[in-house]
C-alpha positions as CSV (number, residue, x, y, z in Angstrom):
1,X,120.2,137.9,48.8
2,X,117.3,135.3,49.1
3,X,115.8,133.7,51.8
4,X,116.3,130.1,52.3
5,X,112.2,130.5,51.9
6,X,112.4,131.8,48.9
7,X,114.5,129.4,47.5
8,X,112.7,126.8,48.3
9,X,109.2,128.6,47.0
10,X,111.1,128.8,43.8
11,X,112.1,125.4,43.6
12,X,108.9,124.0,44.7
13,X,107.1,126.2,41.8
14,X,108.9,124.8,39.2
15,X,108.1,121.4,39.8
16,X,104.5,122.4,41.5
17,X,102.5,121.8,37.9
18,X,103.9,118.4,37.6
19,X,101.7,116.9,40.9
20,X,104.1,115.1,42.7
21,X,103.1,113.1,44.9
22,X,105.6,113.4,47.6
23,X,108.2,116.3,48.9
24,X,111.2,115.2,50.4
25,X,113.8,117.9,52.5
26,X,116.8,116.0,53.1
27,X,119.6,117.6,55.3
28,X,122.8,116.4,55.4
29,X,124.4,117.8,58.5
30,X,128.2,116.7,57.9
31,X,128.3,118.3,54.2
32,X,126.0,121.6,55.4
33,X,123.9,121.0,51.7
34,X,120.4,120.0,51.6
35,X,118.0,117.9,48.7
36,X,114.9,118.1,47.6
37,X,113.8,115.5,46.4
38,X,110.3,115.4,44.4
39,X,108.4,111.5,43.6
40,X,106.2,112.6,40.7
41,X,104.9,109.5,38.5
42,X,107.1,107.2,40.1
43,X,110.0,108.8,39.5
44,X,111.9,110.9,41.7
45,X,113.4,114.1,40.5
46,X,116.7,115.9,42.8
47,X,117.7,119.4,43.4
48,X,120.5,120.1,45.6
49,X,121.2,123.5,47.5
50,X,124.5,124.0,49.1
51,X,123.2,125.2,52.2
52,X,121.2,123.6,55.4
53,X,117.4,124.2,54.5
54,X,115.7,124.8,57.9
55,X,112.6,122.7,58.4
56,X,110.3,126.0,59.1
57,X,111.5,127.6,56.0
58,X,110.9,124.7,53.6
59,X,107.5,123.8,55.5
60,X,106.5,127.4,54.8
61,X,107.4,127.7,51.2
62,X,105.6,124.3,50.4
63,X,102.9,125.4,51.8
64,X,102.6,129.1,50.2
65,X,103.6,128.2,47.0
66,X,100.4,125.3,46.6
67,X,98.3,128.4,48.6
68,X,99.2,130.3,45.5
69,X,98.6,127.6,42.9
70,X,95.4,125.7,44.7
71,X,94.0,128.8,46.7
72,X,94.0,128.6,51.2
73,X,94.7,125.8,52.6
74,X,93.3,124.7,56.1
75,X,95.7,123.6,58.7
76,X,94.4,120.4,60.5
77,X,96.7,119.2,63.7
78,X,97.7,115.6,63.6
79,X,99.9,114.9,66.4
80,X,102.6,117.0,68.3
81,X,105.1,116.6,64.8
82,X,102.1,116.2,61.7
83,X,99.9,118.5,60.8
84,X,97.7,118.3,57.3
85,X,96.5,121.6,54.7
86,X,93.8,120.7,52.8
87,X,91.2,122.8,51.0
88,X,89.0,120.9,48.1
89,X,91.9,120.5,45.6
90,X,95.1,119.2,47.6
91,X,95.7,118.3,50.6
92,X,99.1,118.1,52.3
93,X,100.1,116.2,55.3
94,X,103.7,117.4,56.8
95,X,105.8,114.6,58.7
96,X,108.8,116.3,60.1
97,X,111.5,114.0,61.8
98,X,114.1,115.8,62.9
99,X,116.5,113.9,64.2
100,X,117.3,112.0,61.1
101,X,117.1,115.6,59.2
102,X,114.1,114.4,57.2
103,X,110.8,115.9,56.0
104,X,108.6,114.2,54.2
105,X,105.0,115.7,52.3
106,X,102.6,113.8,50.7
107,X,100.4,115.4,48.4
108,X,97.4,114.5,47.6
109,X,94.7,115.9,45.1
110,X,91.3,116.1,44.5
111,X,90.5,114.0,41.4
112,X,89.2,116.0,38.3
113,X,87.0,115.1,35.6
């Protein structure tokens, strides 16, 4: 059986090529599912999983599945709930906010010619 990691890193790999700009986690506590929501040329693309993603576990598989595709990232602390990765390609700045069950990434990368 997978870890909730793991499915994320999956899911985040599949849509990793495609530069989106922002990550979304959304968990809905009633139901117990969680979305993923991806914003990638102004559209936003939707995969649902039928079980509560935990904010570590996505966090972490964001984050090693752009260490695998853009090499290691630096982590930069922002404030007690942000933190940015960045390294010359992409940069990443987490914003967590638990309470409404929301956690947003913005991705940014390094233009190329």
């Amino acid at each position: 059986m997978k870890t909730q990691k793991e499915i994320v890193k999956e899911i985040i790999k599949e849509y990793i090529s495609e530069k989106p700009s922002k990550i979304v986690l959304i968990v809905n506590w009633e139901s117990g599912y969680s979305d993923i929501i991806f914003h990638i040329n102004g559209e936003k693309v939707q995969r649902r999983i039928y079980e509560r993603i935990s904010f570590t576990s996505f966090g972490l598989a964001v984050k090693e599945a752009y260490e695998e595709a853009y090499g290691n990232l630096e982590t930069i602390p922002i404030s007690f709930r942000e933190e940015e990765y960045k390294n010359q390609k992409v940069k990443l700045h987490f914003y967590p906010t638990g309470s409404a069950g929301v956690f947003d990434i913005y991705v940014n990368y390094a233009e190329t010619p």
